[in-house]
Each structure stands twice: as C-alpha cells, then as structure tokens.
C-alpha positions as CSV (number, residue, x, y, z in Angstrom):
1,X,6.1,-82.7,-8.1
2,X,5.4,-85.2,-5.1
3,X,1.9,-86.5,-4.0
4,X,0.6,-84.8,-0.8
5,X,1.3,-87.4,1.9
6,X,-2.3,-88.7,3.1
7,X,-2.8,-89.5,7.5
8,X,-4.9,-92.5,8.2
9,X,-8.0,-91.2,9.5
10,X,-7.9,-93.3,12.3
11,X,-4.2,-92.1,13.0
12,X,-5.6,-88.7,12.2
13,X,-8.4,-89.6,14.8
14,X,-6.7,-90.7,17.5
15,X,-4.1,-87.5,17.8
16,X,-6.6,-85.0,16.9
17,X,-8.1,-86.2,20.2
18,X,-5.3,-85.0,22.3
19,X,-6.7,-81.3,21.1
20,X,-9.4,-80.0,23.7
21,X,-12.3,-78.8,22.3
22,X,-15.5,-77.0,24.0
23,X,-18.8,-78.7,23.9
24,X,-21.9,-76.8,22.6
25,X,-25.2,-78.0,21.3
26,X,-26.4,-76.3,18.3
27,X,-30.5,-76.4,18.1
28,X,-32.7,-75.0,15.4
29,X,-36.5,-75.3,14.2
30,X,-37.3,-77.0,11.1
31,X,-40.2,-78.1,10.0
32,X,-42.1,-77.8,13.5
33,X,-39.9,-80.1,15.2
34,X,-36.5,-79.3,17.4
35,X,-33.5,-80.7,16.2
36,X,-30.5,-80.5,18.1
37,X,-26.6,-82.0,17.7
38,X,-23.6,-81.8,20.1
39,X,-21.2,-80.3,18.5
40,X,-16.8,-80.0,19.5
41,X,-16.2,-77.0,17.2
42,X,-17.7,-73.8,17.7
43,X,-15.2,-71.1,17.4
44,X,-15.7,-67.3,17.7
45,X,-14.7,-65.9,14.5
46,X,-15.3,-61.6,14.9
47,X,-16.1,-59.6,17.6
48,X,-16.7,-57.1,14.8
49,X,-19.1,-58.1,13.6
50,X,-19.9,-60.8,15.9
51,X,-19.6,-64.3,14.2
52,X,-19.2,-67.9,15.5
53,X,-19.0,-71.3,13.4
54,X,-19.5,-74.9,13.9
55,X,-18.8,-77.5,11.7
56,X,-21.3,-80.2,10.7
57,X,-21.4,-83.8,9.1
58,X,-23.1,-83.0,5.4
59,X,-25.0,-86.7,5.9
60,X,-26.4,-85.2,9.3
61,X,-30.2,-83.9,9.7
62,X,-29.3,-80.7,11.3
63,X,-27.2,-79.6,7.8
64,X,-30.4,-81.0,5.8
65,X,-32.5,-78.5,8.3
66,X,-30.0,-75.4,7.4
67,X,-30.8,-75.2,3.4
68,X,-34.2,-73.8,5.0
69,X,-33.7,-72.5,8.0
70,X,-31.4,-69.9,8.3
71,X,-31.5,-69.1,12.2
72,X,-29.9,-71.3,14.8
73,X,-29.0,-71.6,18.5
74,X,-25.7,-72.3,20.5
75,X,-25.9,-73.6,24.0
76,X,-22.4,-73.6,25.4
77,X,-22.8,-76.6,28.0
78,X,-21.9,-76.3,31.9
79,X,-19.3,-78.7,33.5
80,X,-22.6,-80.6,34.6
81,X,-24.4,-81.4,31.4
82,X,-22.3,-84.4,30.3
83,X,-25.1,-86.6,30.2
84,X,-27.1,-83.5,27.5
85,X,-23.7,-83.6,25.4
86,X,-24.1,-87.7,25.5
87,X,-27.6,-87.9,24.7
88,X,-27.6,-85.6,21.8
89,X,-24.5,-86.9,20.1
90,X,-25.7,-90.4,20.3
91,X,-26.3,-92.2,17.2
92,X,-29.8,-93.5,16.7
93,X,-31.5,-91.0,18.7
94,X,-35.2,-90.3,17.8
95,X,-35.6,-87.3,15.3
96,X,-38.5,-86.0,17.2
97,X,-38.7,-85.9,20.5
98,X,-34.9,-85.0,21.0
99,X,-35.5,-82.3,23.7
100,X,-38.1,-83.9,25.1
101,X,-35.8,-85.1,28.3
102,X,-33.6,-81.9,28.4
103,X,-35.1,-78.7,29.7
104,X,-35.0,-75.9,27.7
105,X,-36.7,-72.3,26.3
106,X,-36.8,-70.7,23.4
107,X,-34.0,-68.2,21.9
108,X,-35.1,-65.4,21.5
109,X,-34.9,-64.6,17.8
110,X,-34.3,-67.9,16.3
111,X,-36.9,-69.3,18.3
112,X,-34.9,-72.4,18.8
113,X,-33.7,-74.1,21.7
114,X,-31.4,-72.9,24.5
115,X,-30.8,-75.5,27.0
116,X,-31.7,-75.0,30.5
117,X,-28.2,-74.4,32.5
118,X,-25.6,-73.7,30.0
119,X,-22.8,-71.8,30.4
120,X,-23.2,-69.5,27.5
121,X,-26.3,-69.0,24.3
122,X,-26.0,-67.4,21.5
123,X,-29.0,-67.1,18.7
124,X,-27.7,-66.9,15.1
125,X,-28.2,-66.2,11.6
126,X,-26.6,-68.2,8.9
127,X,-24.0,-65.5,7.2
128,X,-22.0,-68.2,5.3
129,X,-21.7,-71.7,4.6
130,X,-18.1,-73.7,3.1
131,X,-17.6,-77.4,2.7
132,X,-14.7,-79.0,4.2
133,X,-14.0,-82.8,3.2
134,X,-16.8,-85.0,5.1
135,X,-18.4,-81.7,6.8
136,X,-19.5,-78.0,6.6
137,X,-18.4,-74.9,7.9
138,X,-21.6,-72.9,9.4
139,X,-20.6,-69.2,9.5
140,X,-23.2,-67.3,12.1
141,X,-23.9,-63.9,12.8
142,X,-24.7,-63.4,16.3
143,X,-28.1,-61.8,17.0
144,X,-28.2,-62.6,21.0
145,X,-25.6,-63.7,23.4
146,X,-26.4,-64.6,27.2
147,X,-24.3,-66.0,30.3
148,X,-25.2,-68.6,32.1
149,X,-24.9,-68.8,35.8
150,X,-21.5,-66.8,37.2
151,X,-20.0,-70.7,38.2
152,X,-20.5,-72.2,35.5
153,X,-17.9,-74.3,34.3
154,X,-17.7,-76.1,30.9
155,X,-17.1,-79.3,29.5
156,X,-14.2,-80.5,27.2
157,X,-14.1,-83.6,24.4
158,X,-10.6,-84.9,25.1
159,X,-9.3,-88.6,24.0
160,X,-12.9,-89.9,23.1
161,X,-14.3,-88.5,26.4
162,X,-16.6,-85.3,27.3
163,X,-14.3,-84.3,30.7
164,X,-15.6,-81.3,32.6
165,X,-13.4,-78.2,33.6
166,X,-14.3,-75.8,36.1
C-alpha cells in the first residue's frame, strides 16, 4: 500500500483560488451581541427539504457562537458590497460592534442580521454539523428566503480578490 500523496497548502491555496466562489455573510445572535463572518462557501444542498451549508474555521467565534445557538442568517452580498465582504473578513475586527457600520434588520425567525442590500437572505436552523480538517460543515434548514433587489448582481472571491459579477 502507498501513502496518500499530501498538496502543500500553499500550492493547495493558490489553485483553489482559480475556483469562483459566491460571497455571503453568515450573522447570528449570541450572547446579545451580532456576530457576523464573510464566508466563500455557501452551497444549496436540497430543495427538498430546503438546506444550505457554509463551512467555518473551528478556531473562529462564529463556530464557538453555534454550540448555543442554533439559528443563523445568510446575506447573499450584491455586486456592490465589496467593502461589507472586506470588513467582516478582516482579521482583528472588534467582536462587538461588528454591524455597527453596515446597515442591516433583523431575520425574521433567527432574529439575526440580514444586511441592508443583498442579493439574496435566508434565515436558518442548524440541522447538522461535520468536521472537515481545519473547519466545519454547517448543515441549515431554511426557515425564510428573500430576494434582494431584481439587479442585483453578486460578488465572486477569485485569485485572493472579492471581484463583482453582474
């Protein structure tokens, strides 16, 4: 039997890139406080029954935040909200406060945030969870969906960069 050839992450990095990927921001409610992450992987799963997933870092606060609470928010972003995707996927970013700059309403089940603009929401309930290496896989059943205005664009994370596509 031969070992299972291993990439380099940062090869692995570097042509992963070359796959598009839809930016989304996925928001929840914990503890009173909004927490929010830009996120490059939310996937519908089911139409029947509806499901989408994300995938998170297991070191980040928003995974913490989902061992206890089990309803979450997608905001698909519009071709115009690079600077939202930016802000909320920066590093160092204040863990309160996070939405303070970005305008936004509350979902209406989850109670958590849908951004002001998007392209797309969708409110969710946590229907499964799976690890996978360095991050999780967030299984969601859909409880609301919403467009955003008719056009409404959306933005791609391509080669390091958030691109827009209309």
């Amino acid at each position: 039997m031969t070992d299972t050839p291993t990439v380099a992450p940062d090869d692995f990095r570097a042509a992963v890139g070359r796959l598009p990927a839809g930016v989304a921001v996925v928001t929840l409610r914990w503890r009173g406080t909004d927490h929010a992450a830009t996120v490059g992987s939310v996937v519908s799963v089911s139409l029947e029954p509806s499901l989408l997933l994300f995938c998170v870092h297991v070191d980040a606060r928003l995974r913490d935040a989902l061992d206890e609470v089990d309803t979450w928010a997608v905001s698909v972003l519009a071709d115009d909200q690079a600077p939202t995707a930016d802000w909320l996927a920066s590093a160092g970013r204040p863990a309160f406060d996070q939405l303070a700059r970005v305008p936004h309403r509350p979902a209406p089940v989850s109670g958590a945030a849908w951004l002001d603009g998007a392209a797309a929401w969708f409110d969710c309930r946590t229907a499964d969870v799976h690890r996978a290496g360095d991050h999780d896989v967030v299984v969601g059943s859909v409880l609301a969906a919403e467009q955003g205005r008719a056009g409404a664009g959306g933005l791609v994370h391509l080669r390091g960069r958030v691109r827009p596509v209309r």
